[in-house]
Biopython code that builds the backbone (N, CA, C, O; Angstrom):
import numpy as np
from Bio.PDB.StructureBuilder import StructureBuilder

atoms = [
    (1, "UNK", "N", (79.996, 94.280, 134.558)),
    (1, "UNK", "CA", (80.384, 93.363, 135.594)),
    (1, "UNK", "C", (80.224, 94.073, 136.943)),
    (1, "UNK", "O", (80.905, 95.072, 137.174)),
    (2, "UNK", "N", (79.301, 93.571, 137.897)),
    (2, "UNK", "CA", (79.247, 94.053, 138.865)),
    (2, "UNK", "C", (80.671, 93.454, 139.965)),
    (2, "UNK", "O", (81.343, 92.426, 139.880)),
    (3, "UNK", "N", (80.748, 95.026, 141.324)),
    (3, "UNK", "CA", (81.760, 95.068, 141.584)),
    (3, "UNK", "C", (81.056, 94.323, 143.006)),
    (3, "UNK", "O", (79.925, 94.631, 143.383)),
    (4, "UNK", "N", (82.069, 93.116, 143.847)),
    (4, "UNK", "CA", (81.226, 92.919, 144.853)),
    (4, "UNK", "C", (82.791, 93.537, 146.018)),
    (4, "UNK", "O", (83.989, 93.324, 145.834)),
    (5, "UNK", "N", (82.111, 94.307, 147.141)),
    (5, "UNK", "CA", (82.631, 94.688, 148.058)),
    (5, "UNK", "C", (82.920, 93.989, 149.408)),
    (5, "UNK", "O", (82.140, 94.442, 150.246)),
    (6, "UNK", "N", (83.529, 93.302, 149.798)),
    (6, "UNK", "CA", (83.587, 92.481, 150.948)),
    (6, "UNK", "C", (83.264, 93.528, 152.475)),
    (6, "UNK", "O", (83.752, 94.651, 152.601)),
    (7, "UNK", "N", (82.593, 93.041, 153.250)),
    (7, "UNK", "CA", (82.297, 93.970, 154.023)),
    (7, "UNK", "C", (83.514, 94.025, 155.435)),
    (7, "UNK", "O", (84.161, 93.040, 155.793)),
    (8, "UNK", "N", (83.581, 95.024, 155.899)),
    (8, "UNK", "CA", (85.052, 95.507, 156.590)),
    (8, "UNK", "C", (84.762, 94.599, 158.168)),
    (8, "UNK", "O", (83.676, 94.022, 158.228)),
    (9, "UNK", "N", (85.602, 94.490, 159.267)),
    (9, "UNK", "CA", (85.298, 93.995, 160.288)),
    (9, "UNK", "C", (84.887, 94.703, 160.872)),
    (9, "UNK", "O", (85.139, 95.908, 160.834)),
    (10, "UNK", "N", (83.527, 93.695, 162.150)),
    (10, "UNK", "CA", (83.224, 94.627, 162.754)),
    (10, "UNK", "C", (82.983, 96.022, 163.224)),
    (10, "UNK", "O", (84.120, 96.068, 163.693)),
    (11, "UNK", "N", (82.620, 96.912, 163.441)),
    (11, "UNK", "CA", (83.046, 98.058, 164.566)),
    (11, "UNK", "C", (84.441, 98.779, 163.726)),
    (11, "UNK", "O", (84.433, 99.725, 164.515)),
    (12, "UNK", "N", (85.193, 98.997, 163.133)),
    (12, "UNK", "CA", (85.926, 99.211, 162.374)),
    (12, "UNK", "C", (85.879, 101.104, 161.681)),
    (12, "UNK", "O", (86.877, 101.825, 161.681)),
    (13, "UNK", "N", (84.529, 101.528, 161.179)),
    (13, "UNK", "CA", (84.155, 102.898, 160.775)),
    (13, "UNK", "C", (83.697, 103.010, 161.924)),
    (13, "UNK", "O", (83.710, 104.240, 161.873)),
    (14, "UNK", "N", (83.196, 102.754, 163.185)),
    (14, "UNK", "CA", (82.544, 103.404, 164.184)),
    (14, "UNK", "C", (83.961, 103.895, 164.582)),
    (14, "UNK", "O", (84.224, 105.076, 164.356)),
    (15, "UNK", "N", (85.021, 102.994, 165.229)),
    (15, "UNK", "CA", (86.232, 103.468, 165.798)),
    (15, "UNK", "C", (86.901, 104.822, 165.087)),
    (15, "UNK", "O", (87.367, 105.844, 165.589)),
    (16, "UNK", "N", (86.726, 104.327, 163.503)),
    (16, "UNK", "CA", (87.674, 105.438, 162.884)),
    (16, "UNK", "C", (86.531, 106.923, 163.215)),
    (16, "UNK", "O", (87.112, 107.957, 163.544)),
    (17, "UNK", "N", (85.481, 106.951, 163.148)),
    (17, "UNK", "CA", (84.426, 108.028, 163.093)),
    (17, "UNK", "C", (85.225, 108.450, 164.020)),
    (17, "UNK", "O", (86.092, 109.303, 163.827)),
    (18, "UNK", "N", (84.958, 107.783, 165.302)),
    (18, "UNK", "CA", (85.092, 108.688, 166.867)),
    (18, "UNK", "C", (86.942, 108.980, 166.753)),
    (18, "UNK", "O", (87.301, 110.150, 166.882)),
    (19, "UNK", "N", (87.624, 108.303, 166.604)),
    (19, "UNK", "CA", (88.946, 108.881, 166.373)),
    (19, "UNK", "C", (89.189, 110.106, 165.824)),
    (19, "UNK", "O", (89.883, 111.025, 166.256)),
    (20, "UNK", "N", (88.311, 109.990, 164.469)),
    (20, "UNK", "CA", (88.975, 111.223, 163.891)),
    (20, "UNK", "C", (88.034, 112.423, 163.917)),
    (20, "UNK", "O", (88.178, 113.397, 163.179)),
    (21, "UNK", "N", (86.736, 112.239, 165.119)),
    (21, "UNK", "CA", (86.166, 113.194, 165.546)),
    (21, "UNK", "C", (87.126, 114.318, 166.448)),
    (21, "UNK", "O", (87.207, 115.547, 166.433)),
    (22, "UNK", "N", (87.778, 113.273, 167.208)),
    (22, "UNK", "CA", (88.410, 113.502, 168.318)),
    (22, "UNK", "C", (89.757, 114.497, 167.682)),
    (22, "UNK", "O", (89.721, 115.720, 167.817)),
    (23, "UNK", "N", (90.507, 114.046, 167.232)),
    (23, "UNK", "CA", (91.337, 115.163, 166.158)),
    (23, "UNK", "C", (91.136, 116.102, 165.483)),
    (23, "UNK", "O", (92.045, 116.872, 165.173)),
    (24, "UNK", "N", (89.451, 116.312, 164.961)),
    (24, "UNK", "CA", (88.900, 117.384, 163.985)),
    (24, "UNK", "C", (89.421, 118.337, 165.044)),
    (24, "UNK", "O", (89.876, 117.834, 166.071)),
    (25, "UNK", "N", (89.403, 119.872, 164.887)),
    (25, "UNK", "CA", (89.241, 120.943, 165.258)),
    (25, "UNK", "C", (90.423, 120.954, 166.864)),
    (25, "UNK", "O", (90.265, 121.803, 167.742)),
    (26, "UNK", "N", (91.579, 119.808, 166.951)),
    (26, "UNK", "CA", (92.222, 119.816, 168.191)),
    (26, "UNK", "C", (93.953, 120.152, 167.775)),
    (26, "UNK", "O", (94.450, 119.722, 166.733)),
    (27, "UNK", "N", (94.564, 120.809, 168.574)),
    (27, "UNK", "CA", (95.798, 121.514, 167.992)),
    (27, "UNK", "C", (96.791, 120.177, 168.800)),
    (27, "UNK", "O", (98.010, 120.229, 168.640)),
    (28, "UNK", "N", (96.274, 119.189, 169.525)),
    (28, "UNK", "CA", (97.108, 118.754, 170.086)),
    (28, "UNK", "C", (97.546, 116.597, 169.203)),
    (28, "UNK", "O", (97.533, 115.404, 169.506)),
    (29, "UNK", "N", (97.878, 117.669, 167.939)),
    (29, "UNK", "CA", (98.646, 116.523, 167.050)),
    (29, "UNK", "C", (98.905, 117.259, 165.782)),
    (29, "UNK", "O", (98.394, 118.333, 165.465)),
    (30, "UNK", "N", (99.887, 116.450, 164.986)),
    (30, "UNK", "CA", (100.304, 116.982, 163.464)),
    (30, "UNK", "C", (99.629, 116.915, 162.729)),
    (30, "UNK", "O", (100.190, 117.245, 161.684)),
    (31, "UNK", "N", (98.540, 116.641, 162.549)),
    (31, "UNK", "CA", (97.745, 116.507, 161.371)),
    (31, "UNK", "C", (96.693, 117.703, 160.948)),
    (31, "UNK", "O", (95.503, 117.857, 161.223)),
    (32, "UNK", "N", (97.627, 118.498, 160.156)),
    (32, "UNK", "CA", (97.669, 120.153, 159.526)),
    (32, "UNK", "C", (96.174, 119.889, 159.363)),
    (32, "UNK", "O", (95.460, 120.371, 160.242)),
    (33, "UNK", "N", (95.585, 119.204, 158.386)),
    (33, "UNK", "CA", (94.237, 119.577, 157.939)),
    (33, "UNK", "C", (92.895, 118.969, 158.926)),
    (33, "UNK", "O", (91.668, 119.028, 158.848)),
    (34, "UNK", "N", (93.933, 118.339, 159.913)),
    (34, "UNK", "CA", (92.314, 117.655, 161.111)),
    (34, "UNK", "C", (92.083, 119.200, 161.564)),
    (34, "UNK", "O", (91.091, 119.927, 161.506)),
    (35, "UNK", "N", (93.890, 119.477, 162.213)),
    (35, "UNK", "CA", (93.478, 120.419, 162.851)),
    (35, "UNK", "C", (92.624, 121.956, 162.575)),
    (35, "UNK", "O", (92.309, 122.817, 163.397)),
    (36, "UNK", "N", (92.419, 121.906, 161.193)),
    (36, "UNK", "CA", (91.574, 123.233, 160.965)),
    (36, "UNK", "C", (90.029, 122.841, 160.597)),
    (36, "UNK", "O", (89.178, 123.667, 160.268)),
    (37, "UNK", "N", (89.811, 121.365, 160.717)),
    (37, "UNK", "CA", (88.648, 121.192, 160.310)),
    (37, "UNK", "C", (87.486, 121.194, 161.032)),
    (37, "UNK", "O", (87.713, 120.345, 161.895)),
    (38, "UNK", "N", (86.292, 121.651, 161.236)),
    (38, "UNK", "CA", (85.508, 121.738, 162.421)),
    (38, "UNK", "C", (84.855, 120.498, 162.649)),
    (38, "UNK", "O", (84.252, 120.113, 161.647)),
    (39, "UNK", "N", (84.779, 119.803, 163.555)),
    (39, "UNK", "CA", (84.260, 117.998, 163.765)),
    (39, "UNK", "C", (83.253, 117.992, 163.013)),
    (39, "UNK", "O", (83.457, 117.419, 161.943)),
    (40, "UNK", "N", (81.941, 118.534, 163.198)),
    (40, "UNK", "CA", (80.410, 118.873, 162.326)),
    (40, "UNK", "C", (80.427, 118.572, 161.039)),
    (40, "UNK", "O", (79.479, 118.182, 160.358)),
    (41, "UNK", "N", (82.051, 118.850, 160.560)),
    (41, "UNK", "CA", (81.879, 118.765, 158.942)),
    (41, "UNK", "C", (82.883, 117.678, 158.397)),
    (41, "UNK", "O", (83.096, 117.569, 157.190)),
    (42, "UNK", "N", (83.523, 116.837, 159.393)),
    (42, "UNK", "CA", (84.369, 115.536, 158.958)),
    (42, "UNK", "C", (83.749, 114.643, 159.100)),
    (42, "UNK", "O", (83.125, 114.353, 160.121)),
    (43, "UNK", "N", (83.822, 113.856, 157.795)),
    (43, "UNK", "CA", (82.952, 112.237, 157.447)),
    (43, "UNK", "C", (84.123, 111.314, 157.164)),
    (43, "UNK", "O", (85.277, 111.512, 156.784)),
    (44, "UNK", "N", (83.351, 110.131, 157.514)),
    (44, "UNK", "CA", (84.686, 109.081, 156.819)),
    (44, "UNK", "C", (83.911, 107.933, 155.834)),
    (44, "UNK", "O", (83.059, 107.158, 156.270)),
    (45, "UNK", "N", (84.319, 107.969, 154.584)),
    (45, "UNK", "CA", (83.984, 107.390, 153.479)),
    (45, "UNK", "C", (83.937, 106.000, 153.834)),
    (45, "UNK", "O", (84.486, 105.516, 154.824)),
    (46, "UNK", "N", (83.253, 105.375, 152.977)),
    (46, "UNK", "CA", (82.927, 103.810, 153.298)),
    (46, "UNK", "C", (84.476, 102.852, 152.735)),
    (46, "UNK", "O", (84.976, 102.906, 151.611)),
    (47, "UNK", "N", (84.841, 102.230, 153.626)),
    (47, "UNK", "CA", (86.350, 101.953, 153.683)),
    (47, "UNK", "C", (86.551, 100.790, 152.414)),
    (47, "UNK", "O", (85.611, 100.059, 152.099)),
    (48, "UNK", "N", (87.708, 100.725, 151.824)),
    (48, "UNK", "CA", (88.317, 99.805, 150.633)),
    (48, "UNK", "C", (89.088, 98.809, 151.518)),
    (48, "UNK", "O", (89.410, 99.167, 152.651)),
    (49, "UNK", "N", (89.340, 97.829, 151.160)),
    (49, "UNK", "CA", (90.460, 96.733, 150.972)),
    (49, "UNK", "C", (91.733, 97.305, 150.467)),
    (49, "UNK", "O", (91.915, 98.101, 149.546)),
    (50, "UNK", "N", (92.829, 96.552, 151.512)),
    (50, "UNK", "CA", (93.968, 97.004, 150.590)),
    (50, "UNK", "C", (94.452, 95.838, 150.202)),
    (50, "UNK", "O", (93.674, 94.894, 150.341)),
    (51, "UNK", "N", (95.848, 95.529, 149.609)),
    (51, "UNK", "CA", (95.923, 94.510, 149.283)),
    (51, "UNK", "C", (97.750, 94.834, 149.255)),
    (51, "UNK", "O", (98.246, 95.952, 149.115)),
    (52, "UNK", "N", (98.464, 93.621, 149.415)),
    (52, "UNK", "CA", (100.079, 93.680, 148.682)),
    (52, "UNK", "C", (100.301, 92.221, 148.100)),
    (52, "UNK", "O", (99.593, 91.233, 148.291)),
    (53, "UNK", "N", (101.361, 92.319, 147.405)),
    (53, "UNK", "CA", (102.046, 91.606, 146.759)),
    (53, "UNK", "C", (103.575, 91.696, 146.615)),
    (53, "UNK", "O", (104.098, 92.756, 146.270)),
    (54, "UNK", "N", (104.218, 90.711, 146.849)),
    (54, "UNK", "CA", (105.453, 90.539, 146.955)),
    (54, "UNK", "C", (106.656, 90.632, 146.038)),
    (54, "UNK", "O", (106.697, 89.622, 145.335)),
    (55, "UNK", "N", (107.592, 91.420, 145.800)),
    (55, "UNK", "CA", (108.611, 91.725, 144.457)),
    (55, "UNK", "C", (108.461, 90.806, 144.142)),
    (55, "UNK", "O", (107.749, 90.788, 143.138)),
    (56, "UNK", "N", (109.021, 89.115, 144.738)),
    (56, "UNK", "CA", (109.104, 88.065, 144.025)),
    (56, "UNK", "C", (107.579, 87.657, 143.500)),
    (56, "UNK", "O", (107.668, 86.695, 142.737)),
    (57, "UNK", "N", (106.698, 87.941, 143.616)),
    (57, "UNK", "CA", (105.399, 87.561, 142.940)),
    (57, "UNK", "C", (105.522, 88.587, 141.867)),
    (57, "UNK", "O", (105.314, 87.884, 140.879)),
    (58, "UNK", "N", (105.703, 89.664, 141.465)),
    (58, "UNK", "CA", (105.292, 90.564, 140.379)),
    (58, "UNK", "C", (106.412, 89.851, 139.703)),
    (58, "UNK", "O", (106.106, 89.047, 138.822)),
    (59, "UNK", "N", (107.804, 90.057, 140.028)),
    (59, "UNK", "CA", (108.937, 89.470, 138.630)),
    (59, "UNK", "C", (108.990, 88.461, 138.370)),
    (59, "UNK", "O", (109.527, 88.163, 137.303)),
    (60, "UNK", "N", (108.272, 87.107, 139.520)),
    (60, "UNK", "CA", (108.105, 85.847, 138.161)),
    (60, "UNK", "C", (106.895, 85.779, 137.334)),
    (60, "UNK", "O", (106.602, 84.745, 136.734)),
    (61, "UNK", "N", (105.976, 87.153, 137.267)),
    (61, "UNK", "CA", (104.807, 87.432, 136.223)),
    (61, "UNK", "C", (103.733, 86.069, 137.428)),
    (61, "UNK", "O", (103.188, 85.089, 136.920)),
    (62, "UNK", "N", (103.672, 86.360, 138.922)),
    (62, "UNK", "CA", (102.125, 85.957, 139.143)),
    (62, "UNK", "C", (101.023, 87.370, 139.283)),
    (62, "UNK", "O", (101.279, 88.543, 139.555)),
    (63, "UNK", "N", (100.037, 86.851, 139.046)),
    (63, "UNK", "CA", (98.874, 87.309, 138.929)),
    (63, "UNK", "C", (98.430, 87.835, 140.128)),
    (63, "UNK", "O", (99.127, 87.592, 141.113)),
    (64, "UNK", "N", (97.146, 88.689, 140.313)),
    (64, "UNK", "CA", (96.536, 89.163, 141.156)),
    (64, "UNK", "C", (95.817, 88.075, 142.192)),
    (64, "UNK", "O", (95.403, 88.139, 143.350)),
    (65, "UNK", "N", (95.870, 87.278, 141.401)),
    (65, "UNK", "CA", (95.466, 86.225, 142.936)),
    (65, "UNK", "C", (96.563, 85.635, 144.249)),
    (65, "UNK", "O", (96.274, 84.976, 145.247)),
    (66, "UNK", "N", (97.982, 86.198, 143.757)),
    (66, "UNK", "CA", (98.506, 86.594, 144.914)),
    (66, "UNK", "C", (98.603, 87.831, 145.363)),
    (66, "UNK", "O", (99.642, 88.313, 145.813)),
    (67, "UNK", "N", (97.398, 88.481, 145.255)),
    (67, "UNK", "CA", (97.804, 89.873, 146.168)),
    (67, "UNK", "C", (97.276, 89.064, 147.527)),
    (67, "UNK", "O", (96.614, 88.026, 147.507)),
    (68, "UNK", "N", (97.682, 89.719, 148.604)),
    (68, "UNK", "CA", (97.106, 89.222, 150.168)),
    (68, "UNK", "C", (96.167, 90.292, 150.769)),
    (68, "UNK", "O", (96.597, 91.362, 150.340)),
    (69, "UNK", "N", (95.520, 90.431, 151.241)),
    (69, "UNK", "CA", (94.783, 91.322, 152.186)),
    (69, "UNK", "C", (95.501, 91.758, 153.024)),
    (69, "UNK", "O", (95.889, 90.789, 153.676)),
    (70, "UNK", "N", (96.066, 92.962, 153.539)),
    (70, "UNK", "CA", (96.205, 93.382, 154.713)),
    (70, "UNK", "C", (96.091, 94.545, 155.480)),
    (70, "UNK", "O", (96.862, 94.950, 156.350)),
    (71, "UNK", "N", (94.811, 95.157, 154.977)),
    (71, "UNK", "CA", (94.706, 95.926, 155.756)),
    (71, "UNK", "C", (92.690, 96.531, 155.265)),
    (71, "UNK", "O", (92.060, 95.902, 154.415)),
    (72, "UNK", "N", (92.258, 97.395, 155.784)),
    (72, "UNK", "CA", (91.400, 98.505, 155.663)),
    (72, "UNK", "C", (91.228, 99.517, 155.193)),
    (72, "UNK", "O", (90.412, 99.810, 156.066)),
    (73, "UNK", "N", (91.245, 100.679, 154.370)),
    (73, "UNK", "CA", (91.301, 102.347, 154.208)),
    (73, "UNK", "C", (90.356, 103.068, 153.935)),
    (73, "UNK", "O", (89.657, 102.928, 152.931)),
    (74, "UNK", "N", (90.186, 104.103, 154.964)),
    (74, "UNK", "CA", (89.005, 105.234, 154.954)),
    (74, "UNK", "C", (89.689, 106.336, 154.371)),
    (74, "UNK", "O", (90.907, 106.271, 154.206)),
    (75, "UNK", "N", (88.795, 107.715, 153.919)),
    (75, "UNK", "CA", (89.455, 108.248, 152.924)),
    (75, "UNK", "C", (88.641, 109.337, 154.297)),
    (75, "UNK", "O", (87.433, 109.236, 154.512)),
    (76, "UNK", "N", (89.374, 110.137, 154.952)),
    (76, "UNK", "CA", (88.488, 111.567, 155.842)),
    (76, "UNK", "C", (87.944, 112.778, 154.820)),
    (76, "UNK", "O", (88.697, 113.087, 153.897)),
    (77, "UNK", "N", (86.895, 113.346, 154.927)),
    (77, "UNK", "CA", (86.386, 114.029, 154.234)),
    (77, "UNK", "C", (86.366, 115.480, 155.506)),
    (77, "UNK", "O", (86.051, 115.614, 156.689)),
    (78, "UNK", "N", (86.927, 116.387, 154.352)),
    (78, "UNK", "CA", (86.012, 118.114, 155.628)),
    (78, "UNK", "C", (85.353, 118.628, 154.412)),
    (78, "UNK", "O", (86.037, 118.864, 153.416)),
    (79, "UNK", "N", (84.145, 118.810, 154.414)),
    (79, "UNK", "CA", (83.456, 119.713, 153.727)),
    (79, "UNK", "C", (83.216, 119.195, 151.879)),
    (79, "UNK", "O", (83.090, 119.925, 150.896)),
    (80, "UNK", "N", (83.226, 117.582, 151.980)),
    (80, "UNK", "CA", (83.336, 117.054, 150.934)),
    (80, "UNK", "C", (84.691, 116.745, 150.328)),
    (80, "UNK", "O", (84.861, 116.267, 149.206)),
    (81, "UNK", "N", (85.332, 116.968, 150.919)),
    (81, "UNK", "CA", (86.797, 116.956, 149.888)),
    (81, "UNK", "C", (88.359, 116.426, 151.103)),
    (81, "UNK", "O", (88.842, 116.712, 152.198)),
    (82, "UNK", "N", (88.578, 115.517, 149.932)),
    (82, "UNK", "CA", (89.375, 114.614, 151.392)),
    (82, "UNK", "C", (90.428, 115.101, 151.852)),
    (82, "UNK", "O", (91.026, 115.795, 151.029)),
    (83, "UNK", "N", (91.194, 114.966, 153.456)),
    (83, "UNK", "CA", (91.805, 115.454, 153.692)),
    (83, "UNK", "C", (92.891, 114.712, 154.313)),
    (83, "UNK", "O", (93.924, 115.147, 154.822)),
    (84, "UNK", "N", (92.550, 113.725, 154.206)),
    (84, "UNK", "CA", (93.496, 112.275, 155.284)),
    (84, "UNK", "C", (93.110, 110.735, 154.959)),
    (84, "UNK", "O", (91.952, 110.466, 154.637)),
    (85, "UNK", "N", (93.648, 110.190, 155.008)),
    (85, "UNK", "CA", (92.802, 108.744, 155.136)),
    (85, "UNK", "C", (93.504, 108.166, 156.931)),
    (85, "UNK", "O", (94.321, 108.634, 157.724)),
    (86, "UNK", "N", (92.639, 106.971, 156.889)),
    (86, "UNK", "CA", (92.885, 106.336, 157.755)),
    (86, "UNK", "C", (93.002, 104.756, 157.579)),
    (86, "UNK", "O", (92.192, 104.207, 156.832)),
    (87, "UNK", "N", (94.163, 103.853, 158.360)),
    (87, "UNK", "CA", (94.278, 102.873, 157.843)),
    (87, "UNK", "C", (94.127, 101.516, 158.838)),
    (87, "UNK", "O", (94.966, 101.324, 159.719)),
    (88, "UNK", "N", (93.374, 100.900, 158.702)),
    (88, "UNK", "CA", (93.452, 99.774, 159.725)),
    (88, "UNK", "C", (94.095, 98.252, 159.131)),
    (88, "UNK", "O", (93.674, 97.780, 158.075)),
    (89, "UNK", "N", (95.216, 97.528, 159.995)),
    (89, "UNK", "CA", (95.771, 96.596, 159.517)),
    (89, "UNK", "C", (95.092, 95.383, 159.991)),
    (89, "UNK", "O", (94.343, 95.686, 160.920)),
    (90, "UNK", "N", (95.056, 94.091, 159.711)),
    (90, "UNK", "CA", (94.078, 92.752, 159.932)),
    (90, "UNK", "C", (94.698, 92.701, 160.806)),
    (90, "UNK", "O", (94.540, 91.792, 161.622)),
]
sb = StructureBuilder()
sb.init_structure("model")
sb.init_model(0)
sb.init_chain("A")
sb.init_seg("    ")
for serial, (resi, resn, name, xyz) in enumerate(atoms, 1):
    if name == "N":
        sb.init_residue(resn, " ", resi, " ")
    sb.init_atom(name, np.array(xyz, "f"), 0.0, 1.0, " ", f" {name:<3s}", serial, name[0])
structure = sb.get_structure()
């Protein structure tokens, strides 16, 4: 069964690219592993769908066709191997 991927909005991985260019290799935020990573070698993976569902939808047993969409997620890569994600909400 093929998997079909809905494609993300707009401009969406361009923003996250340059964001988390901008954090690679900069001491001026918390994020332990941007900051040791050299920009040259951080990628951002092709982003997933997220999805939720509501307590009251799982305990009266509905199905996955009430999950809702709400959001985006990139997974940051340094040197192949991930180190952060990033999340965009609709």
């Amino acid at each position: 069964m093929p998997l079909h991927l809905p494609d993300p909005p707009t401009g969406v991985a361009d923003m996250v690219r340059s964001t988390v260019g901008q954090f690679a290799g900069s001491t001026n935020h918390s994020l332990k592993a941007l900051r040791s990573a050299k920009p040259d070698h951080v990628a951002v993976t092709t982003p997933h769908q997220v999805f939720t569902m509501g307590v009251d939808d799982v305990t009266s047993g509905a199905g996955l066709e009430r999950a809702r969409p709400v959001g985006w997620r990139h997974l940051v890569e340094a040197d192949g191997k991930p180190i952060a994600s990033s999340e965009r909400e609709l």
